[in-house]
Backbone as numpy.savetxt, mean C-alpha at the origin, in Angstrom:
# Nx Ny Nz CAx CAy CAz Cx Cy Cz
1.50 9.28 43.48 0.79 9.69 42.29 1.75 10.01 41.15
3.07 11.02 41.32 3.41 10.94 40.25 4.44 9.74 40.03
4.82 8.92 40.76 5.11 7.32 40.20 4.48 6.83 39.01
3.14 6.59 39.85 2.18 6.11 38.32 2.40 6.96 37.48
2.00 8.18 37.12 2.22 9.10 35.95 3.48 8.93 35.28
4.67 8.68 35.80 5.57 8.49 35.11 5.96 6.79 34.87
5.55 6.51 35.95 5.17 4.78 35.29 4.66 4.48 33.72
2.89 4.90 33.81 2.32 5.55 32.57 3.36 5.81 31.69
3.76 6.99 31.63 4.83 7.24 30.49 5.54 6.51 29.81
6.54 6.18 30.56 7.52 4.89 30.57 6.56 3.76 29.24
5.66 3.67 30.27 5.43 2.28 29.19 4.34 2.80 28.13
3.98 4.05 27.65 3.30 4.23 26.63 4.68 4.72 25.73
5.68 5.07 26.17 7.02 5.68 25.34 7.34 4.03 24.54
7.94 3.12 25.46 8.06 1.39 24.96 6.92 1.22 23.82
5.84 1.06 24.41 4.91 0.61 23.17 4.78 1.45 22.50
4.94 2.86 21.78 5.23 3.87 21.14 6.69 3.17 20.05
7.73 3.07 20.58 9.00 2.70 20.19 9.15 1.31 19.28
8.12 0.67 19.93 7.91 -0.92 19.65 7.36 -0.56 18.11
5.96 0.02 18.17 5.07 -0.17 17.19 5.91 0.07 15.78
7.00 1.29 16.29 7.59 2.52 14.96 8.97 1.29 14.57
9.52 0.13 15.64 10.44 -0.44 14.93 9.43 -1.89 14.10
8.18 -2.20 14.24 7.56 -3.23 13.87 7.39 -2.57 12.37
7.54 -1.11 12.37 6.79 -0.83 11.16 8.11 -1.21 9.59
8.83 -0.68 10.76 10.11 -1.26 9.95 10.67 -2.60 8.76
10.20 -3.09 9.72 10.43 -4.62 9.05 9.52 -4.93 7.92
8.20 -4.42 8.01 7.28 -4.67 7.01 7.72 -3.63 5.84
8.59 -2.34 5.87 8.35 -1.56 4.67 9.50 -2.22 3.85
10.84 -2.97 4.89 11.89 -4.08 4.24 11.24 -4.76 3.22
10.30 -5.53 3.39 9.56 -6.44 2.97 8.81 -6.48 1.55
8.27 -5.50 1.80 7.73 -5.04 0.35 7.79 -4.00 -0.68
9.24 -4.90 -1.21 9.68 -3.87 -1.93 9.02 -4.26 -3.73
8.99 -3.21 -4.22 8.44 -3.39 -5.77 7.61 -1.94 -6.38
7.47 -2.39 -7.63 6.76 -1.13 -8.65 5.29 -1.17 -8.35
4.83 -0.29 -9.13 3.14 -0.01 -9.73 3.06 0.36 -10.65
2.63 -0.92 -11.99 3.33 -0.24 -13.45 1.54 -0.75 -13.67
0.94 0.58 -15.15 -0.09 -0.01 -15.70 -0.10 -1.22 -15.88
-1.57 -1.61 -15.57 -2.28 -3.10 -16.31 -2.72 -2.98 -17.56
-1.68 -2.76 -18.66 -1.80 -2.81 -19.83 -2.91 -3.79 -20.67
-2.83 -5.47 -19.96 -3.58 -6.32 -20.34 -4.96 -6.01 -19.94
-5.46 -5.73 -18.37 -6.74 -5.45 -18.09 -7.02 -4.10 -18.61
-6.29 -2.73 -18.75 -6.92 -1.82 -20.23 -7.31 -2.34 -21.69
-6.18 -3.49 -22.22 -7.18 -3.74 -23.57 -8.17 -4.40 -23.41
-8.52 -5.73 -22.61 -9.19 -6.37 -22.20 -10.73 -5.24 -21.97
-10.94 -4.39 -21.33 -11.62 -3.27 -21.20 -12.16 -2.60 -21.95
-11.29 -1.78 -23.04 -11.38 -1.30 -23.86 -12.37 -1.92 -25.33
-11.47 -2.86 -25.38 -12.04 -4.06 -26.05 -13.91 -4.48 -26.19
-13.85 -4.86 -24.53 -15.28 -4.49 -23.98 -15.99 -3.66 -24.47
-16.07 -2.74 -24.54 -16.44 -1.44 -24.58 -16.75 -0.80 -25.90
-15.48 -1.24 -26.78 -15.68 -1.25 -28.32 -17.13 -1.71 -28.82
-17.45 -3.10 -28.45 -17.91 -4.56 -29.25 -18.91 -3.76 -28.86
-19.32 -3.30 -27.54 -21.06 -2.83 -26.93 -21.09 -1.21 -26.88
-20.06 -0.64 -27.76 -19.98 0.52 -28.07 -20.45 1.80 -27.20
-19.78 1.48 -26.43 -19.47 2.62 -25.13 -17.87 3.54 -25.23
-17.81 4.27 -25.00 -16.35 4.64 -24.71 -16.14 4.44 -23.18
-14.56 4.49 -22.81 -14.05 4.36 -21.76 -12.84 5.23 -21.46
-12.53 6.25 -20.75 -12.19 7.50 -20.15 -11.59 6.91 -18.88
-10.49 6.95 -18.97 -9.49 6.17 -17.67 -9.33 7.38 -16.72
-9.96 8.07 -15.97 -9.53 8.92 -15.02 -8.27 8.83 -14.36
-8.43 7.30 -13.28 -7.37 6.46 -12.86 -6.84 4.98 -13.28
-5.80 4.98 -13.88 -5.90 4.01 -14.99 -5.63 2.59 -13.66
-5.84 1.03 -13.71 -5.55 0.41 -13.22 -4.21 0.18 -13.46
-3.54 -0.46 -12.24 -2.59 -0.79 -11.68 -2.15 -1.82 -10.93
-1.27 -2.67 -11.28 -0.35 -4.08 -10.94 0.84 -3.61 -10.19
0.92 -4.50 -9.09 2.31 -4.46 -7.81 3.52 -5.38 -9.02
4.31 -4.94 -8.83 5.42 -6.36 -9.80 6.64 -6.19 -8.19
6.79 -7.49 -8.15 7.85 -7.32 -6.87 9.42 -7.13 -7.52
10.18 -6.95 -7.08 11.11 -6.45 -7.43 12.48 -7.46 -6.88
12.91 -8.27 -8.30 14.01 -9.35 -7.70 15.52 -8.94 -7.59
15.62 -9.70 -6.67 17.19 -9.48 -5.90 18.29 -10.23 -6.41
């Protein structure tokens, strides 16, 4: 009995270890900013003017820009 139990262990520790170095490689990967969408705010705004609403950006939108090497 405690074989298995530490069997168990063993291989939930591995796939534990595995998952945390997989995560790795992906945060390598995507590297870059989050700068306002300046164009989709006027674009918006704009909107909004013509059919005379206002528009109150709580959370303003946002574009990924990747970041060159």
């Amino acid at each position: 009995m405690k074989i298995a139990i530490a069997t168990g262990l063993f291989a939930l520790s591995m796939v534990a270890m595995g998952g945390c170095s997989s995560m790795q490689d992906k945060a390598t990967v995507a590297k870059g900013i989050d700068v306002d969408d300046a164009d989709y705010v006027a674009r918006v705004e704009n909107m909004a003017i013509h059919r005379g609403v206002s528009v109150r950006w709580v959370n303003p939108p946002t574009k990924h820009i990747d970041a060159k090497q």
